[in-house]
N, CA, C and O of each residue as an XYZ file, in Angstrom:
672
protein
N    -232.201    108.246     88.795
C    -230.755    108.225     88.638
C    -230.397    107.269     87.512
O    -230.996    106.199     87.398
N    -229.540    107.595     86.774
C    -228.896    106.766     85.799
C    -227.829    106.170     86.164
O    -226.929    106.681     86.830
N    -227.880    104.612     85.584
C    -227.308    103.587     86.519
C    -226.798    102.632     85.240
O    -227.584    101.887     84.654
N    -224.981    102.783     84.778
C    -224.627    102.016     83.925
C    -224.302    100.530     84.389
O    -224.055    100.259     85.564
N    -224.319     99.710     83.493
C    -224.380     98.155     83.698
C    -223.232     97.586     82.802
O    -223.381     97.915     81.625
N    -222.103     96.805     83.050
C    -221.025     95.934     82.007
C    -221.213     94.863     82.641
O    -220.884     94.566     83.790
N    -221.804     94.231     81.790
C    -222.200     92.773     81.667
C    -220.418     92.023     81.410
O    -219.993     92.031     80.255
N    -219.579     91.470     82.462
C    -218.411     90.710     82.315
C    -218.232     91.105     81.465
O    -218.546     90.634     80.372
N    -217.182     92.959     81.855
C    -216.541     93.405     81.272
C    -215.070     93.006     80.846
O    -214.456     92.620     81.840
N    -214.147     92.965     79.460
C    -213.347     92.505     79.562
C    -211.944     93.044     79.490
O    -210.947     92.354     79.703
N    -211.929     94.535     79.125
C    -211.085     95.086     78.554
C    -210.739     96.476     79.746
O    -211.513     97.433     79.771
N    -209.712     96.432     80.526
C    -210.217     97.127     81.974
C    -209.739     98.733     81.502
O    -210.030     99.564     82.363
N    -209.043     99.307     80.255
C    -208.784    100.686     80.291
C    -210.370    101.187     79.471
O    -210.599    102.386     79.310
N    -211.260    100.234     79.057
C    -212.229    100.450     78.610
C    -213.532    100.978     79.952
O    -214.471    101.770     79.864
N    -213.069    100.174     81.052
C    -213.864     99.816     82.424
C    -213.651    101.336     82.604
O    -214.540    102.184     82.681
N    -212.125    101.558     82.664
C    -211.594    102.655     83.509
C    -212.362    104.150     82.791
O    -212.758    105.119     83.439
N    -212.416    103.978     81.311
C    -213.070    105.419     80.783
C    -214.106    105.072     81.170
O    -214.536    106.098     81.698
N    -214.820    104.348     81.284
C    -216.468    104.121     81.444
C    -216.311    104.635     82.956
O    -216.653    105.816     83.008
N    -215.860    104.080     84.347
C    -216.086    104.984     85.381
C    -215.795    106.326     85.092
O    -216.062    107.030     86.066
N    -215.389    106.908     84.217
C    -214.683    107.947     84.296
C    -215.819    109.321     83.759
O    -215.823    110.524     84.020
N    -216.840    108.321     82.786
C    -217.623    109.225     81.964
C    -218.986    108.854     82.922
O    -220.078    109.186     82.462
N    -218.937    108.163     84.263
C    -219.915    107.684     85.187
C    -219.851    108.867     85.939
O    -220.783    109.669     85.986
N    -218.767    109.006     86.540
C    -218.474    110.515     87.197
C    -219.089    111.471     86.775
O    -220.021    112.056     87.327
N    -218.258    111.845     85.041
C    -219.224    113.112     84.460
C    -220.630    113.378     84.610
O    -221.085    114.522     84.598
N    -221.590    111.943     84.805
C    -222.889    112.201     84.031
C    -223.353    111.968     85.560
O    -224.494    112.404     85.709
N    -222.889    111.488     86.583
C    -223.379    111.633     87.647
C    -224.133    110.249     87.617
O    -225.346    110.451     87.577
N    -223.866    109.139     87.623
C    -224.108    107.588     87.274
C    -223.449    106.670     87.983
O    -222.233    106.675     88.177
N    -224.235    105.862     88.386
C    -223.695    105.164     89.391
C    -223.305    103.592     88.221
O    -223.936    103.087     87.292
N    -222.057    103.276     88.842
C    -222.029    101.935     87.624
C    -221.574    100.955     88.414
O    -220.813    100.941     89.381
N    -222.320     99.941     87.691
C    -222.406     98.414     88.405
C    -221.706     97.611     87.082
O    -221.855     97.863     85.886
N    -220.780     96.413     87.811
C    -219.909     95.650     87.208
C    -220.602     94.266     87.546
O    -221.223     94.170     88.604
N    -220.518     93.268     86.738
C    -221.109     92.060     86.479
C    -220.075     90.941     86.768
O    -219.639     90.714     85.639
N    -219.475     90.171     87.557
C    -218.395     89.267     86.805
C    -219.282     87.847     86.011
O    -220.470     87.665     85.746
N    -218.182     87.115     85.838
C    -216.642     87.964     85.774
C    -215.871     88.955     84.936
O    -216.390     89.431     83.927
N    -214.689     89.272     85.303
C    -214.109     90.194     84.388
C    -213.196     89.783     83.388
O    -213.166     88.560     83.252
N    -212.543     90.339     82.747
C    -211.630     90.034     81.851
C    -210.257     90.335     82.236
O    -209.291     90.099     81.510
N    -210.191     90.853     83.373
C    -209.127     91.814     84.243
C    -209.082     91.571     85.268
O    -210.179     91.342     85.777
N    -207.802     91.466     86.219
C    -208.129     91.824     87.351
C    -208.777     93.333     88.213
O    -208.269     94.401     87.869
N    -209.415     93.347     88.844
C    -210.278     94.658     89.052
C    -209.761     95.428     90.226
O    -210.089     95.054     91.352
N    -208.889     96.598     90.051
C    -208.396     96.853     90.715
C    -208.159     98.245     90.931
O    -207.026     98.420     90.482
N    -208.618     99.405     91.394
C    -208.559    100.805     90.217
C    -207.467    101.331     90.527
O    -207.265    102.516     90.257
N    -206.312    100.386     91.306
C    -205.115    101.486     91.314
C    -204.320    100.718     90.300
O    -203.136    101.050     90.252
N    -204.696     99.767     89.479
C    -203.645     99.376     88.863
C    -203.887     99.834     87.517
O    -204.956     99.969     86.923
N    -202.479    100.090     87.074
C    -202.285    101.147     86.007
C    -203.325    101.817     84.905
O    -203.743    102.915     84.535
N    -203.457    100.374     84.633
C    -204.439    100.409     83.468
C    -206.305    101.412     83.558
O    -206.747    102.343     82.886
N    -206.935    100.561     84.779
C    -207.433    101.057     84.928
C    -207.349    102.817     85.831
O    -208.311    103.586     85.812
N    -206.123    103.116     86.488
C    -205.952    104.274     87.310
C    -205.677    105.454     85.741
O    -206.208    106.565     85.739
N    -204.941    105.048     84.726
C    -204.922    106.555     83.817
C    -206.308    106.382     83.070
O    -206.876    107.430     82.764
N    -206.918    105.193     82.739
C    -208.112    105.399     82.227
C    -209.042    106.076     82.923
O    -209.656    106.975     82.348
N    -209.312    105.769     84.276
C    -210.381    106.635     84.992
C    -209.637    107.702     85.424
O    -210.055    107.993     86.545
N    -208.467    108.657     84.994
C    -207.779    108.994     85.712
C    -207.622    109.246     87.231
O    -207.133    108.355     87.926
N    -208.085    110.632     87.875
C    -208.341    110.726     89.346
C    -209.789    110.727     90.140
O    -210.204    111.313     91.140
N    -210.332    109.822     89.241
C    -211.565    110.161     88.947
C    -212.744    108.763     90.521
O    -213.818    108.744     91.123
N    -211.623    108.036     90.388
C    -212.192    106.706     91.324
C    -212.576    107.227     92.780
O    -212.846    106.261     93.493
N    -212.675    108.320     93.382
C    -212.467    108.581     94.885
C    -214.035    108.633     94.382
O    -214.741    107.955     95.130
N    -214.812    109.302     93.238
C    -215.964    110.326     93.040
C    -217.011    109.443     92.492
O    -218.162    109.876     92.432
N    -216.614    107.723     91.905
C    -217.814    106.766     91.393
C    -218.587    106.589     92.808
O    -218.451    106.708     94.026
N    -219.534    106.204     91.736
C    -220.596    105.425     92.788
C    -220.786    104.134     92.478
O    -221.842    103.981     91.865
N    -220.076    102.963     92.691
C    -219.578    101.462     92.214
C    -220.436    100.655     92.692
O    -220.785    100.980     93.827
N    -220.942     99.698     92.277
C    -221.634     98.232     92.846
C    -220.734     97.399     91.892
O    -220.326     97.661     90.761
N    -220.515     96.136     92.824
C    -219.686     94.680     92.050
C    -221.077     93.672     92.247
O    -221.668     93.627     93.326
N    -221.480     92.927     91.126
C    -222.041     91.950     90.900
C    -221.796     90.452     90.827
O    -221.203     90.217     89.774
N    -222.079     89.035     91.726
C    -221.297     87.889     91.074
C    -222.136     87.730     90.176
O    -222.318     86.539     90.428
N    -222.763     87.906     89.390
C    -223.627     87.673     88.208
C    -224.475     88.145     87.947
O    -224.456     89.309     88.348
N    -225.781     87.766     87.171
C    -226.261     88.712     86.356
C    -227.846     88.764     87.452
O    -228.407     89.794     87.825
N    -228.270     87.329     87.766
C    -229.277     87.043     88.526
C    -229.068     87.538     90.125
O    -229.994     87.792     90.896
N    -227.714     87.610     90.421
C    -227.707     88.521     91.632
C    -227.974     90.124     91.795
O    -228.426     90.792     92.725
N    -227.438     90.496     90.318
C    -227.648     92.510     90.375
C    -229.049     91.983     89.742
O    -229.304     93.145     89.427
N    -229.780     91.524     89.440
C    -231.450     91.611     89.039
C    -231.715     91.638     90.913
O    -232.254     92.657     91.343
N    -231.425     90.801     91.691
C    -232.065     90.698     92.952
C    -232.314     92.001     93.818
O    -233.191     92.141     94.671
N    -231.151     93.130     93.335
C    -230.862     94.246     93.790
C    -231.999     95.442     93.294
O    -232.455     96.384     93.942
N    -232.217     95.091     92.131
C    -233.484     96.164     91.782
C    -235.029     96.448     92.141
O    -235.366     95.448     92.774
N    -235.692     96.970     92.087
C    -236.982     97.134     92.808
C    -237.489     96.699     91.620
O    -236.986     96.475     90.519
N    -239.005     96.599     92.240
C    -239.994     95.905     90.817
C    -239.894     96.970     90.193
O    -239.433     98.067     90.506
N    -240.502     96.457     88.994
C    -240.721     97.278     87.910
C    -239.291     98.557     86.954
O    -239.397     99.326     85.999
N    -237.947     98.125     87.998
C    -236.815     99.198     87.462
C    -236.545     98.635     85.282
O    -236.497     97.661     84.531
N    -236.482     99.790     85.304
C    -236.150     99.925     83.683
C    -234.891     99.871     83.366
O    -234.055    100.726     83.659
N    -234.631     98.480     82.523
C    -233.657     98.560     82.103
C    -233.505     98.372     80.454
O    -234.073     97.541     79.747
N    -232.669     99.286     80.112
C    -232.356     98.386     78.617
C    -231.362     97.959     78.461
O    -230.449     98.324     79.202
N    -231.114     96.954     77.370
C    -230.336     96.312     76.689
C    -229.390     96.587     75.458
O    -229.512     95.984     74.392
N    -228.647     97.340     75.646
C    -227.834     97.846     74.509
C    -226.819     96.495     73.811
O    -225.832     95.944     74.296
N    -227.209     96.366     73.089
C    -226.773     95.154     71.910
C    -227.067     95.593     70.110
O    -227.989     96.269     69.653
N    -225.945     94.944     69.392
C    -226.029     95.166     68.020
C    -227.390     94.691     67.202
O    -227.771     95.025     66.080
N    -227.933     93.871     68.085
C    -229.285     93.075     68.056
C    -230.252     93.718     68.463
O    -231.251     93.023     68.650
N    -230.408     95.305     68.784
C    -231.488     95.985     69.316
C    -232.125     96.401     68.170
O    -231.740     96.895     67.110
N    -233.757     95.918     68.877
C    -234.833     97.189     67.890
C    -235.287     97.951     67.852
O    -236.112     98.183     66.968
N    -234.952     98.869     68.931
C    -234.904    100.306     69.199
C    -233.464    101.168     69.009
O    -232.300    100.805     69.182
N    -234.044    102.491     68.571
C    -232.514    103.411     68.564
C    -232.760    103.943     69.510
O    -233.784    103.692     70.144
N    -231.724    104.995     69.937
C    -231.331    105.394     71.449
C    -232.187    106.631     71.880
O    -232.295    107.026     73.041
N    -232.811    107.215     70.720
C    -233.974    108.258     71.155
C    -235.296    107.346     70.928
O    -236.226    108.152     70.965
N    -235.590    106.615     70.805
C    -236.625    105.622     71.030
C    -237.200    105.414     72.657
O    -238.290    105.101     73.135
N    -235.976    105.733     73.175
C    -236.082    105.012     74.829
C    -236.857    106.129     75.431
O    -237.243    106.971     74.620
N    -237.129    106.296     76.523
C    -237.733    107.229     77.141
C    -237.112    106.856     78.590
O    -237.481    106.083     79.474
N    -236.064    107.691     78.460
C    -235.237    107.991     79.677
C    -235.533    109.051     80.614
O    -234.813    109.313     81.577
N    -236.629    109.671     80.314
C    -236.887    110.781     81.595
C    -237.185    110.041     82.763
O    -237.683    108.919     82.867
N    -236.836    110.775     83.556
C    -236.543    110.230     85.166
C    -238.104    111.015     85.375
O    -238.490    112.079     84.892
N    -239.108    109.661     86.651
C    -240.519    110.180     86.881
C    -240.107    110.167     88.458
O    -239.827    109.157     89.104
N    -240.125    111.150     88.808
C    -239.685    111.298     90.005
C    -238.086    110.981     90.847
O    -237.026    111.545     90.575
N    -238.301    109.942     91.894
C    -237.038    109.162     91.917
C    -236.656    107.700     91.036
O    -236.109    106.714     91.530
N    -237.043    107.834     89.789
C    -237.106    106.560     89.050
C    -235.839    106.292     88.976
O    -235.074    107.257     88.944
N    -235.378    105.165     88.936
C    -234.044    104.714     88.348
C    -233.695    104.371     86.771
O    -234.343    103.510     86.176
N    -233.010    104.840     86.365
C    -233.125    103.804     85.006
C    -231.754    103.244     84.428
O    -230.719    103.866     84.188
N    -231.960    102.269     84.316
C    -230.717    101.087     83.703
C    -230.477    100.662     82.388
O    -231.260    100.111     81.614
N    -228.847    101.105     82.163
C    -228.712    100.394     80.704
C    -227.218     99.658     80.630
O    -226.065     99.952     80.943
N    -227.848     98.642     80.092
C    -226.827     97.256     80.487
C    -225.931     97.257     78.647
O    -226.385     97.402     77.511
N    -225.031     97.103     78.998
C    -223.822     96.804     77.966
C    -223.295     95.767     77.975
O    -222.938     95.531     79.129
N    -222.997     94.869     77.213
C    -222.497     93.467     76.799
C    -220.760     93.641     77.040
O    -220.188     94.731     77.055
N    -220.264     92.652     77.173
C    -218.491     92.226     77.078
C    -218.238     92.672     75.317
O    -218.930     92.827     74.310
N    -217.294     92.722     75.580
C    -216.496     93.777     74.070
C    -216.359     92.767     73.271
O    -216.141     93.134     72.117
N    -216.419     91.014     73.494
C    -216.517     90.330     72.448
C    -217.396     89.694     71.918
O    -217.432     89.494     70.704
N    -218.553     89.122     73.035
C    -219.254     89.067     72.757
C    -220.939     89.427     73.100
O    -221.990     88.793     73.002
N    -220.534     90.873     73.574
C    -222.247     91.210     74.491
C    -222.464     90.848     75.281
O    -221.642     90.460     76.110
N    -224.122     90.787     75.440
C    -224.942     90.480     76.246
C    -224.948     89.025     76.165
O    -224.655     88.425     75.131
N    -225.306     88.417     77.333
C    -225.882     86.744     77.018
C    -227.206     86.694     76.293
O    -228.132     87.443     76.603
N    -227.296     85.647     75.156
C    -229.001     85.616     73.934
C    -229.324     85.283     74.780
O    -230.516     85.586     74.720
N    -229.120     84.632     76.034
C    -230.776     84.303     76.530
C    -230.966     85.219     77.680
O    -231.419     84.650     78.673
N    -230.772     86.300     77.789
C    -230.707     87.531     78.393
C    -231.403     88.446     77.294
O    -232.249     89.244     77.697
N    -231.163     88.400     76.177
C    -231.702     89.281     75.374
C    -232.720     89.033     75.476
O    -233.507     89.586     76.245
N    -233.107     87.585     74.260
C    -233.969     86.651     74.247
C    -235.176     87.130     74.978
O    -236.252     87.348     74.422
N    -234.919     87.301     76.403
C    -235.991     87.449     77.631
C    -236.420     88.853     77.517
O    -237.330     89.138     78.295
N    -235.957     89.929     76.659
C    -236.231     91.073     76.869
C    -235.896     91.688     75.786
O    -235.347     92.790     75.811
N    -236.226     90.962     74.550
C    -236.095     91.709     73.336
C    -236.689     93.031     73.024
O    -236.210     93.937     72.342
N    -238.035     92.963     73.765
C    -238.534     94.767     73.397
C    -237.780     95.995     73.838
O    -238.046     97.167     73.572
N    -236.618     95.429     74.685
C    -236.037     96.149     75.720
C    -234.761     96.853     75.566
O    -234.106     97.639     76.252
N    -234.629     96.226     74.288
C    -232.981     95.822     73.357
C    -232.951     96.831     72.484
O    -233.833     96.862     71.627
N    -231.638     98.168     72.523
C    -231.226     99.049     72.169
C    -230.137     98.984     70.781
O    -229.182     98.207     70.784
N    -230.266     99.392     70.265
C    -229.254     98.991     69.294
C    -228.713    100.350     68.303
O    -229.331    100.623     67.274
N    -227.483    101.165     68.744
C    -226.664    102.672     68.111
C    -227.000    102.162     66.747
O    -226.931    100.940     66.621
N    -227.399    102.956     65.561
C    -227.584    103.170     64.312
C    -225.976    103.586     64.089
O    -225.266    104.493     64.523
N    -225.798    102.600     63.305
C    -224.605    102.813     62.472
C    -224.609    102.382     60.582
O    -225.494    101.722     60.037
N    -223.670    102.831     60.051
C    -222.981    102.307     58.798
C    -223.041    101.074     58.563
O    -223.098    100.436     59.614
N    -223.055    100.424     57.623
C    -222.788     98.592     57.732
C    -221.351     98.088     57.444
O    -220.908     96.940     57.421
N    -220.888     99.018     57.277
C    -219.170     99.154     57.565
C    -218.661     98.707     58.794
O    -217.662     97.990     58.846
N    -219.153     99.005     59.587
C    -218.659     98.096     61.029
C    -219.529     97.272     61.809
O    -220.708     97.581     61.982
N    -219.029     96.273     62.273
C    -219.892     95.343     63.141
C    -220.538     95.930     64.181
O    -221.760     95.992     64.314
N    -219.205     96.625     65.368
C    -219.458     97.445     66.486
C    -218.177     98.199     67.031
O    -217.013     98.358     66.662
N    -219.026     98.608     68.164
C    -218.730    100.518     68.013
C    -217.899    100.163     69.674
O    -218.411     99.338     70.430
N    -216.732    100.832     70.017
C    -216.070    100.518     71.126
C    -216.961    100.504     72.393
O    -218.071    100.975     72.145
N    -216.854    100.230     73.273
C    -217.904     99.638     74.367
C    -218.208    101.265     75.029
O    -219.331    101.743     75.192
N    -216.718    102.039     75.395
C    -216.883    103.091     76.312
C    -217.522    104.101     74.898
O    -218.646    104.597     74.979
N    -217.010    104.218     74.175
C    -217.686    105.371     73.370
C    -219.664    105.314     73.355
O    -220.582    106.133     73.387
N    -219.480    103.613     73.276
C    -221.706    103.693     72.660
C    -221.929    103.518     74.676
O    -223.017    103.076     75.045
N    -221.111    103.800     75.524
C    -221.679    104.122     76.927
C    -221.316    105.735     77.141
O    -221.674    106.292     78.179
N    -220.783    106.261     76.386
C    -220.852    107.869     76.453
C    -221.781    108.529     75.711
O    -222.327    109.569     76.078
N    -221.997    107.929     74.609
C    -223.304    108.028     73.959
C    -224.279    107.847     74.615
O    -224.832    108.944     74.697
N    -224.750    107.232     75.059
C    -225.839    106.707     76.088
C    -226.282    107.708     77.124
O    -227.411    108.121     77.389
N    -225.234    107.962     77.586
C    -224.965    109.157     78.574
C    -225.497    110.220     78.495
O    -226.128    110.845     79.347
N    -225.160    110.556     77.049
C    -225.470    111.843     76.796
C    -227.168    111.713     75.905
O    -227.904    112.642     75.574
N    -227.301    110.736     75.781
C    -228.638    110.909     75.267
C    -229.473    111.109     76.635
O    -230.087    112.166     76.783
N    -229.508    110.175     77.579
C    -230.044    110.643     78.950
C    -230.251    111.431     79.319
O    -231.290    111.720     79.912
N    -228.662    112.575     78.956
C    -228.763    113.787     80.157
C    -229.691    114.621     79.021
O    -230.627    115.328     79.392
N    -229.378    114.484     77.773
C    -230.277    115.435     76.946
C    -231.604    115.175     77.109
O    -232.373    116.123     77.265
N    -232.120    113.739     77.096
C    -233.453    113.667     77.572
C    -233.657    114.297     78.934
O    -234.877    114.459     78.943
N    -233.330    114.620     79.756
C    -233.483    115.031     81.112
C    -232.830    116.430     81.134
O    -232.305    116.805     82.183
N    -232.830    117.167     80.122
C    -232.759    118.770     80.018
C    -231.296    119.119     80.546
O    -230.986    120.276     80.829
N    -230.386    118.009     80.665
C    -229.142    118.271     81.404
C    -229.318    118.260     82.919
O    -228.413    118.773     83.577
N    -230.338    117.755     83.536
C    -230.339    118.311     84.996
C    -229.527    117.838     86.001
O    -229.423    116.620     86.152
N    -228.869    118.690     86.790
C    -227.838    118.222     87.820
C    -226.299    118.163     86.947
O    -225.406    117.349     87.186
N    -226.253    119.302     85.832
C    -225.181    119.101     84.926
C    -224.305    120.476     84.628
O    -224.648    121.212     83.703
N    -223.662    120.650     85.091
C    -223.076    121.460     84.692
C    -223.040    122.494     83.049
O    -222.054    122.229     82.362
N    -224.030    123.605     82.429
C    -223.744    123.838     81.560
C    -222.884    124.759     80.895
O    -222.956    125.175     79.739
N    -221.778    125.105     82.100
C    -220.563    126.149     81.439
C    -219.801    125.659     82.661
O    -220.316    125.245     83.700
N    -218.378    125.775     82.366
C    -217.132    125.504     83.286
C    -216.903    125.692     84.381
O    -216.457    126.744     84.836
N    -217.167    124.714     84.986
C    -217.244    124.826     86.744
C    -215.758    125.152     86.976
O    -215.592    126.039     87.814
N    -214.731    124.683     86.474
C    -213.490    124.629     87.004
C    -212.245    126.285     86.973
O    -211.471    126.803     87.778
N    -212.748    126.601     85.397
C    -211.405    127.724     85.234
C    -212.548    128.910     84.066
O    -212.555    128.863     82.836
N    -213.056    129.482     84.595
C    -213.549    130.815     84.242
C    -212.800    131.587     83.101
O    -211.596    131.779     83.273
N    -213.362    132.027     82.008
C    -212.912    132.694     81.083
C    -212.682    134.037     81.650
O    -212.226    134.936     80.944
């Protein structure tokens, strides 16, 4: 299962698309504090960002970073998505080996991940190929990206590939 991570997220209509594209991909997402927001999914901000979408997450709240590590089994895979990564995003090897889990952790919108979090797991550290025109790339967009590199590594499975909802 694919399992998104916001490392003391700060920006909550950002939180709110990110549950929202958690839903789509069938992802369970875990929050880190603290936040930058109060966390709340009926309040505004976050309720049109995720729109009706909050009944259908699969949520974990974290008080920190060493408590959601306590939660994982040995050996769970995680990466590190930071502007500081030395891997690109087809580099990773996200196929699921059975019931594997796999984890990818996203930094706060100002300033990432914690370095000595990286630091500890630099081989581990993802980093979107971009232009040198921009520093970085909005938090929910390079976690929809992510998303979709997954499900493409994993053949789409458990994904809908034509319109479940309204039939041509």
């Amino acid at each position: 299962m694919l399992h998104i991570v916001l490392f003391q997220p700060e920006i909550a209509e950002n939180t709110g698309n990110i549950a929202r594209t958690c839903v789509g991909f069938n992802a369970h997402l875990h929050l880190i504090r603290p936040y930058g927001f109060f966390f709340n999914p009926n309040d505004a901000r976050l309720k049109r960002s995720g729109a009706n979408y909050w009944e259908h997450l699969t949520l974990s709240e974290h008080d920190n970073y060493e408590e959601f590590l306590k939660t994982l089994k040995e050996g769970t895979r995680i990466y590190y998505l930071t502007r500081y990564g030395t891997n690109a995003p087809d580099e990773m090897k996200l196929v699921e080996q059975a019931e594997e889990d796999i984890y990818l952790m996203f930094g706060k919108e100002s300033t990432g991940i914690d370095k000595d979090i990286l630091r500890n797991n630099l081989e581990k550290t993802v980093r979107i190929p971009t232009s040198a025109n921009v520093r970085s790339l909005n938090l929910a967009n390079c976690v929809s990206m992510l998303c979709y590199e997954y499900a493409r590594q994993n053949k789409y499975k458990n994904l809908e590939t034509s319109e479940p909802h309204k039939k041509l």
